[in-house]
C-alpha positions as protocol buffer text, in pm:
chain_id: "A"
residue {
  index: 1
  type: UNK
  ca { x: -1968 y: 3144 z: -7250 }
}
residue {
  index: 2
  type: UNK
  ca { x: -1758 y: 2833 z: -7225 }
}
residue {
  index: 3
  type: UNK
  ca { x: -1690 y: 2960 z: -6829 }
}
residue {
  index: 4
  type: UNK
  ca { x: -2036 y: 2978 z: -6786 }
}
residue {
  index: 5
  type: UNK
  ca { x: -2126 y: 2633 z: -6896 }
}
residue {
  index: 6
  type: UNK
  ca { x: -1886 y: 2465 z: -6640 }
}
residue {
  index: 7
  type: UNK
  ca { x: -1944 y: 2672 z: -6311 }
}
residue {
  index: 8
  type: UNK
  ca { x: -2337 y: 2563 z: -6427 }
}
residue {
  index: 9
  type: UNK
  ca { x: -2150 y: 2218 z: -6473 }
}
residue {
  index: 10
  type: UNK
  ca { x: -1995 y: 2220 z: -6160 }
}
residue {
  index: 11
  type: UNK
  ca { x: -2270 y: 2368 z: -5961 }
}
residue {
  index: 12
  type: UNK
  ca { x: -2498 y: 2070 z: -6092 }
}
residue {
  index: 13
  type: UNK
  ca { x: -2210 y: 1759 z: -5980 }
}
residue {
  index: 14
  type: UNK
  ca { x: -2166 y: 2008 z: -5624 }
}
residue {
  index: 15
  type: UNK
  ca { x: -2548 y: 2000 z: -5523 }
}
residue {
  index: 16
  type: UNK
  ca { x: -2631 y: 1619 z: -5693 }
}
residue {
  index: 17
  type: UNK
  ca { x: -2333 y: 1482 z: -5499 }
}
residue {
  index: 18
  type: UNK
  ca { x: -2430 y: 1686 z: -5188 }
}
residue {
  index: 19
  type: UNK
  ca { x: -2776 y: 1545 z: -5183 }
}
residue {
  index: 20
  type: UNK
  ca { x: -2658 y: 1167 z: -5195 }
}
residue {
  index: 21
  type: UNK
  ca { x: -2432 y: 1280 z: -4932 }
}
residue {
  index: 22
  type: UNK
  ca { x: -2740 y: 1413 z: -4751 }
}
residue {
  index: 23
  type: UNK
  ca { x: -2928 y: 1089 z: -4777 }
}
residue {
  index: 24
  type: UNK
  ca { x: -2607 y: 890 z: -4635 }
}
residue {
  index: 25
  type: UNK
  ca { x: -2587 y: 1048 z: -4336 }
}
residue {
  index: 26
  type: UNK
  ca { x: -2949 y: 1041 z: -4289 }
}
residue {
  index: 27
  type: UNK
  ca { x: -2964 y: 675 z: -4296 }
}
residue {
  index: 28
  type: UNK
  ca { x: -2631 y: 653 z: -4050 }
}
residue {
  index: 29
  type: UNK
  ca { x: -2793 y: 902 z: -3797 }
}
residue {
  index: 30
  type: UNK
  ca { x: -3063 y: 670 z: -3833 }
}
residue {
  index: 31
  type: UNK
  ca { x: -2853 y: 335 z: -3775 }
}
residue {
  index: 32
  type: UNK
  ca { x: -2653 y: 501 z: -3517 }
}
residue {
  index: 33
  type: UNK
  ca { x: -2982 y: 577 z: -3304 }
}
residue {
  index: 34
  type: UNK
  ca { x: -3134 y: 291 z: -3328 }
}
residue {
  index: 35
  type: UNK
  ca { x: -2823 y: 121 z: -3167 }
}
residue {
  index: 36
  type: UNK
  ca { x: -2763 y: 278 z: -2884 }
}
residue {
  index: 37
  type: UNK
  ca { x: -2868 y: 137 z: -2570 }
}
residue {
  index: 38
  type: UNK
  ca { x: -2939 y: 238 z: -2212 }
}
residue {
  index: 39
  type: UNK
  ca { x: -2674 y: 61 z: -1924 }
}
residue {
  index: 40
  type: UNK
  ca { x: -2778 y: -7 z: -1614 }
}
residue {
  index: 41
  type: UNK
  ca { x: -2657 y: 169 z: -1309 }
}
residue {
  index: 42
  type: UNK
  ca { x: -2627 y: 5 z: -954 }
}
residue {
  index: 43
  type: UNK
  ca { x: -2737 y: 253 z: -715 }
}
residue {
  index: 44
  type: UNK
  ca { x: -2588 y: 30 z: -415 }
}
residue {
  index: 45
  type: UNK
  ca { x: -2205 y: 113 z: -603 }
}
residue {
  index: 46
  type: UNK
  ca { x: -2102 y: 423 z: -414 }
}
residue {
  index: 47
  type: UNK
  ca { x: -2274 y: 271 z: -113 }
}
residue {
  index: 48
  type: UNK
  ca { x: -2050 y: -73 z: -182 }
}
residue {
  index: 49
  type: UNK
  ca { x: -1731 y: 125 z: -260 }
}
residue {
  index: 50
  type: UNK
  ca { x: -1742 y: 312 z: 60 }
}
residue {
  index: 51
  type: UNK
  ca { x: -1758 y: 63 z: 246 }
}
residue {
  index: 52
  type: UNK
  ca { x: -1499 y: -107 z: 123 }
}
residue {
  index: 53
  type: UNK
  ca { x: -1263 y: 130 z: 156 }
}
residue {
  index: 54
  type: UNK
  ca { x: -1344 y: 183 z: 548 }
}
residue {
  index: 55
  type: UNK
  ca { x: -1263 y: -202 z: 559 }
}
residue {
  index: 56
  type: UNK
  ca { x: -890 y: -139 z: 358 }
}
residue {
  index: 57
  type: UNK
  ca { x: -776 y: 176 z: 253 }
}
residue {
  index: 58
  type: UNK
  ca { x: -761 y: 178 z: -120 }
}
residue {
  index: 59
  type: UNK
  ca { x: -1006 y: -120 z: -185 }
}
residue {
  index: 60
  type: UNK
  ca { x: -1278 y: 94 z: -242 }
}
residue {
  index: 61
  type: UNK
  ca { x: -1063 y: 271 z: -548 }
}
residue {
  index: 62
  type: UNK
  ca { x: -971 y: -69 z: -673 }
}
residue {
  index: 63
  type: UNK
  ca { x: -1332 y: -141 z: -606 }
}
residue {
  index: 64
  type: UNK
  ca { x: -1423 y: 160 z: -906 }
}
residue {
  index: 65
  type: UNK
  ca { x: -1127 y: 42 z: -1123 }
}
residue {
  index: 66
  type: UNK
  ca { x: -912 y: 325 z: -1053 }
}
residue {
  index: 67
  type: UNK
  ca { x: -603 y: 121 z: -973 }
}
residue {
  index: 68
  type: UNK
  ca { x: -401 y: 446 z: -1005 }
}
residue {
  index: 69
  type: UNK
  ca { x: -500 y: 612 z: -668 }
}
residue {
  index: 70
  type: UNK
  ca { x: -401 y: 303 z: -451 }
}
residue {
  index: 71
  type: UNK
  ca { x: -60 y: 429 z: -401 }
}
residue {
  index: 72
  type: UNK
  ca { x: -166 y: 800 z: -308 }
}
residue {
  index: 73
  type: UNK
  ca { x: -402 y: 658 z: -34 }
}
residue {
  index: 74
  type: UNK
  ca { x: -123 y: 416 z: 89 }
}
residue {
  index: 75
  type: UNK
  ca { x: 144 y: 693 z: 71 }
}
residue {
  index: 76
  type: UNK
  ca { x: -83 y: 942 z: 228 }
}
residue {
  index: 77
  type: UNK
  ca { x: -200 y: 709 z: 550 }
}
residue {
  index: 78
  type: UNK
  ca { x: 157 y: 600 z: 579 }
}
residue {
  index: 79
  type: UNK
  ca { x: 314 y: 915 z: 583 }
}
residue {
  index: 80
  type: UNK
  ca { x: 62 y: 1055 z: 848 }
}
residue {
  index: 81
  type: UNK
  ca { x: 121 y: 738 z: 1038 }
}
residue {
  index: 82
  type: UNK
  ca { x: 518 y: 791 z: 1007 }
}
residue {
  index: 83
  type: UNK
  ca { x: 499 y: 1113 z: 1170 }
}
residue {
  index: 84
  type: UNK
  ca { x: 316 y: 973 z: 1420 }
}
residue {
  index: 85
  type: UNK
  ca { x: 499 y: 724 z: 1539 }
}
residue {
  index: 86
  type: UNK
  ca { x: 814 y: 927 z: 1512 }
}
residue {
  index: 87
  type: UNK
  ca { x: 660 y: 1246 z: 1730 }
}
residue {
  index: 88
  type: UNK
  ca { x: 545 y: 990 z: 1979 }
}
residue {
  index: 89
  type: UNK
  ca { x: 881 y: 780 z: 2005 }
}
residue {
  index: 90
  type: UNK
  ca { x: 1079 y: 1120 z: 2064 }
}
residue {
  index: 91
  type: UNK
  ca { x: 813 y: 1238 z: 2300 }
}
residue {
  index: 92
  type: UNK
  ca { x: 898 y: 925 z: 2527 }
}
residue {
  index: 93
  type: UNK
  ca { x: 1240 y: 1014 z: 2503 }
}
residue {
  index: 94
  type: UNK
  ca { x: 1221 y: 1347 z: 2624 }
}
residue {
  index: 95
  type: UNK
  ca { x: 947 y: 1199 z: 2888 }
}
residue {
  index: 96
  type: UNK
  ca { x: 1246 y: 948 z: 3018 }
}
residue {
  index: 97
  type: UNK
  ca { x: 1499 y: 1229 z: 3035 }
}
residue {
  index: 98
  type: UNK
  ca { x: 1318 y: 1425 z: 3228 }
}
residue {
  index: 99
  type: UNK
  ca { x: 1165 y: 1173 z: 3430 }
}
residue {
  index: 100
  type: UNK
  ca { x: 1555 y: 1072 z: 3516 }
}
residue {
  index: 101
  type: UNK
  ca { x: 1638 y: 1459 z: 3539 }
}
residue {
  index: 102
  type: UNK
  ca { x: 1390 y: 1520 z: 3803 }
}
residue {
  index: 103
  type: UNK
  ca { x: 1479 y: 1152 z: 3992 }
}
residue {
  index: 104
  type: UNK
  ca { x: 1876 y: 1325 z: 4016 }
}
residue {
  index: 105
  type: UNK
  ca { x: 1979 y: 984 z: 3737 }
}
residue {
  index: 106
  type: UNK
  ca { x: 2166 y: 1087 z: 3412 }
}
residue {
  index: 107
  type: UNK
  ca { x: 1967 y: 1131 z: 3124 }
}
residue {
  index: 108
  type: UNK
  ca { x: 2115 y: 1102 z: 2741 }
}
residue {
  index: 109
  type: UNK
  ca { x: 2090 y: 1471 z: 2767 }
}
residue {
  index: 110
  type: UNK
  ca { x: 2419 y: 1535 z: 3011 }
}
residue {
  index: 111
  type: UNK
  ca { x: 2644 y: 1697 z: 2931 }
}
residue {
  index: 112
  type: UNK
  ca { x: 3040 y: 1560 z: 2933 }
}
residue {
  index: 113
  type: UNK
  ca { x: 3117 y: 1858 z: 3205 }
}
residue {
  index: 114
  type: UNK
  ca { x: 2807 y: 1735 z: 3400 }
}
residue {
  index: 115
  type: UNK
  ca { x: 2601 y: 2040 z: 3286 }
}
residue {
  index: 116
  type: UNK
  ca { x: 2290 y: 1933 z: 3109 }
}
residue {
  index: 117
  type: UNK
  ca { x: 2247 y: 2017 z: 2741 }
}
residue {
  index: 118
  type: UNK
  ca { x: 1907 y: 2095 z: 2761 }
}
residue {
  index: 119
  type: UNK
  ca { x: 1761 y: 2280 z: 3079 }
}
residue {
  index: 120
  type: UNK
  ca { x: 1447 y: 2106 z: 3244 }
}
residue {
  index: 121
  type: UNK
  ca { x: 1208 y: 2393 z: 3112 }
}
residue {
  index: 122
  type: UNK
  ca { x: 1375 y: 2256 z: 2779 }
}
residue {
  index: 123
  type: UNK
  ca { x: 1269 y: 1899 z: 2822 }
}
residue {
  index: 124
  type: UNK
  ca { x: 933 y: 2013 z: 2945 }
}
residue {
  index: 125
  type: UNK
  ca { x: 855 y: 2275 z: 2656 }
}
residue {
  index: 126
  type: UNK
  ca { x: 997 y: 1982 z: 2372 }
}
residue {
  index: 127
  type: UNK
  ca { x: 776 y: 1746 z: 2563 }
}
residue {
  index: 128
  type: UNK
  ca { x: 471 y: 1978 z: 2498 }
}
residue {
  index: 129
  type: UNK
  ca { x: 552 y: 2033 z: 2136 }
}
residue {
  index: 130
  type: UNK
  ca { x: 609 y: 1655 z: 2049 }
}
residue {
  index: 131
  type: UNK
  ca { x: 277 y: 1600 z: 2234 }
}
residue {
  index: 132
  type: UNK
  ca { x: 96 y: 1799 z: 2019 }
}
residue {
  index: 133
  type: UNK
  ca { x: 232 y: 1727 z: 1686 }
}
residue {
  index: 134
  type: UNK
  ca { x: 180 y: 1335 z: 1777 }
}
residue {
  index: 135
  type: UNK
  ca { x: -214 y: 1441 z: 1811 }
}
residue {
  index: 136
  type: UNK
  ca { x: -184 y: 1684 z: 1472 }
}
residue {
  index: 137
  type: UNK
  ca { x: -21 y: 1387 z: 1337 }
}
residue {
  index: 138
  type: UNK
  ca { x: -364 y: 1148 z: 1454 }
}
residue {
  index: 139
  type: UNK
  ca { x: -592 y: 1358 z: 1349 }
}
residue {
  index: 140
  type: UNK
  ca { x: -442 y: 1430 z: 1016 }
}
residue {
  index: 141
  type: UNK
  ca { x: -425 y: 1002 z: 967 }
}
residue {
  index: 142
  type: UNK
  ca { x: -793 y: 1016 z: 1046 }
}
residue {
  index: 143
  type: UNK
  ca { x: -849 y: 1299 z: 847 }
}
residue {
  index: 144
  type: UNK
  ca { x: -708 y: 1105 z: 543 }
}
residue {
  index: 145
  type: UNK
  ca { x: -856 y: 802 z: 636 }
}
residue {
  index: 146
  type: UNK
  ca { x: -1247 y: 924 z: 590 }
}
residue {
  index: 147
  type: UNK
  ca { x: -1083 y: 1170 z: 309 }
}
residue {
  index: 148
  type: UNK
  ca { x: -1056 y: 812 z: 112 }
}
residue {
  index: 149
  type: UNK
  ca { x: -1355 y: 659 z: 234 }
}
residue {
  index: 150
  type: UNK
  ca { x: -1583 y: 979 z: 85 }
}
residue {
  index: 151
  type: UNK
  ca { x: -1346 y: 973 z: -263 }
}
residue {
  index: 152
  type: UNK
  ca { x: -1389 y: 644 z: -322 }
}
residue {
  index: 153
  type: UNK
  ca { x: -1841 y: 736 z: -250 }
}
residue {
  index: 154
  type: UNK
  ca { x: -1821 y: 1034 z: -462 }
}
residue {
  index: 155
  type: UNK
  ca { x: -1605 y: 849 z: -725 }
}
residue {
  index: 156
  type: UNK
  ca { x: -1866 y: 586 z: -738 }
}
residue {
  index: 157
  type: UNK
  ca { x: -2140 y: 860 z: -814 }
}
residue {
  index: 158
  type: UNK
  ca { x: -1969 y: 1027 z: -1056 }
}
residue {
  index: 159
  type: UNK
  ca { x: -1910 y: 711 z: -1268 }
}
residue {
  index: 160
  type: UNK
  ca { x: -1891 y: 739 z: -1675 }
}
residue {
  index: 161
  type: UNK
  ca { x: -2185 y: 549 z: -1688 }
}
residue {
  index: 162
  type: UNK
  ca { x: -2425 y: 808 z: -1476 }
}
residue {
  index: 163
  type: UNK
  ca { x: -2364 y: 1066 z: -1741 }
}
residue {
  index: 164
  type: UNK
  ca { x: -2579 y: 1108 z: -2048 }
}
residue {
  index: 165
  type: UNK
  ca { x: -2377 y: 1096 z: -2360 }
}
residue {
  index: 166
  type: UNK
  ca { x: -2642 y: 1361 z: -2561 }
}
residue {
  index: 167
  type: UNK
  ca { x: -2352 y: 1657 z: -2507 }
}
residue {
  index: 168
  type: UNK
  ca { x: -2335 y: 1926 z: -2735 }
}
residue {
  index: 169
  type: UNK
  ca { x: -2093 y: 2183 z: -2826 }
}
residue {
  index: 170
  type: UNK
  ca { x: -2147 y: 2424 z: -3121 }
}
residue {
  index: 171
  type: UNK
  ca { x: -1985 y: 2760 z: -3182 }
}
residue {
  index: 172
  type: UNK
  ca { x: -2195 y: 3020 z: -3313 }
}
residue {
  index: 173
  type: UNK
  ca { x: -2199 y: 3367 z: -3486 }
}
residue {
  index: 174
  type: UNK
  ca { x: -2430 y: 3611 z: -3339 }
}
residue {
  index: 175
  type: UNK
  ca { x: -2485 y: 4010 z: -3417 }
}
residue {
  index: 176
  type: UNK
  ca { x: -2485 y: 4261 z: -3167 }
}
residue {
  index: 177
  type: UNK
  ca { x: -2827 y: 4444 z: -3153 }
}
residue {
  index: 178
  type: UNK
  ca { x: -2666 y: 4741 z: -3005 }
}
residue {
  index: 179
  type: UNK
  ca { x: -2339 y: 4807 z: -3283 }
}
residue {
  index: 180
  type: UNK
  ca { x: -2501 y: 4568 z: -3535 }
}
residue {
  index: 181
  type: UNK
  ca { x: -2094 y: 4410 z: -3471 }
}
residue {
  index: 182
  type: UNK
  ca { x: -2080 y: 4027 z: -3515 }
}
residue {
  index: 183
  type: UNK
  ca { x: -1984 y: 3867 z: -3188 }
}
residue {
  index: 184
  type: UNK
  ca { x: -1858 y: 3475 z: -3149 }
}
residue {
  index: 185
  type: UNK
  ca { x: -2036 y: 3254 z: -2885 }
}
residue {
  index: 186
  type: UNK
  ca { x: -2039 y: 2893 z: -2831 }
}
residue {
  index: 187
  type: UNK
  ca { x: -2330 y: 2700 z: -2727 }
}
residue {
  index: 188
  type: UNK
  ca { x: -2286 y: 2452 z: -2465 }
}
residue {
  index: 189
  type: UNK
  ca { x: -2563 y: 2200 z: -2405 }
}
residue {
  index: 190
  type: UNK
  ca { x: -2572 y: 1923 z: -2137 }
}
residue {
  index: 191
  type: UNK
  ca { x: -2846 y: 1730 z: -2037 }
}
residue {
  index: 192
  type: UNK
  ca { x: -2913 y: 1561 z: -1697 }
}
């Protein structure tokens, strides 16, 4: 009997405490929805940001407050400029040693017994290969170039502010019509 009395004692305290509890949260759902507020978004930013990142590489990034990519753009254009220069300043030296070769002048590529090192066939197929891995290496640059001219657009779209903050996520319990077997799910809302 005296069990009895306090699981009715207990149940009582458990559902009056829950409904306070109930009205709290009503009135802070309440509160919290009345202060949110819309932002404003600039639809000229990704228009803004693109362009200034064809004026300087990297401005546009610094231009959407993501400080953090400025090296990669640097290091990428540098390092596609790097090759270029370097495949274009050995093609010119394989251009003058041939160009001596064929004239009947010494070339760095003589040999100490007077035979060349490399053959002329040598100095024309290097020739070809530095020519067009100096072009790969342009068109790469270029490449990279308008690669950080459209992420620095697309990161301007795709600011925090452009998405609605009404996301939902709620896992769920469902039963299997087929073997009446209870099955987990999760419910993933998102709204545009």
């Amino acid at each position: 009997m005296f069990q009895k009395i306090i699981y009715s004692i207990f149940i009582c305290f458990f559902c009056w405490n829950y409904s306070f509890g109930q009205e709290k949260f009503n009135d802070l759902k309440t509160t919290i929805d009345t202060t949110l507020s819309s932002q404003e978004i600039d639809p000229l930013a990704p228009a803004t940001a693109a362009f200034y990142s064809a004026v300087l590489p990297g401005l546009g990034q610094a231009y959407n407050k993501k400080y953090w990519k400025i090296p990669l753009v640097y290091a990428a254009l540098g390092t596609g400029v790097y090759f270029y220069i370097d495949n274009k300043n050995e093609y010119e030296r394989y251009q003058t040693a041939y160009k001596y070769r064929v004239s009947g002048r010494p070339d760095e590529f003589d040999g100490v017994d007077g035979n060349p090192n490399i053959s002329e066939d040598g100095l024309i197929r290097a020739q070809e290969v530095l020519k067009k891995n100096r072009d790969l290496a342009l068109f790469v640059t270029i490449g990279l170039y308008i690669l950080n001219i459209i992420e620095a657009n697309v990161d301007a779209h795709l600011d925090d502010k452009a998405f609605n903050t009404n996301l939902s996520f709620r896992p769920s319990l469902y039963i299997n019509p087929i073997n009446n077997q209870a099955v987990a799910g999760v419910n993933l809302k998102f709204d545009f």
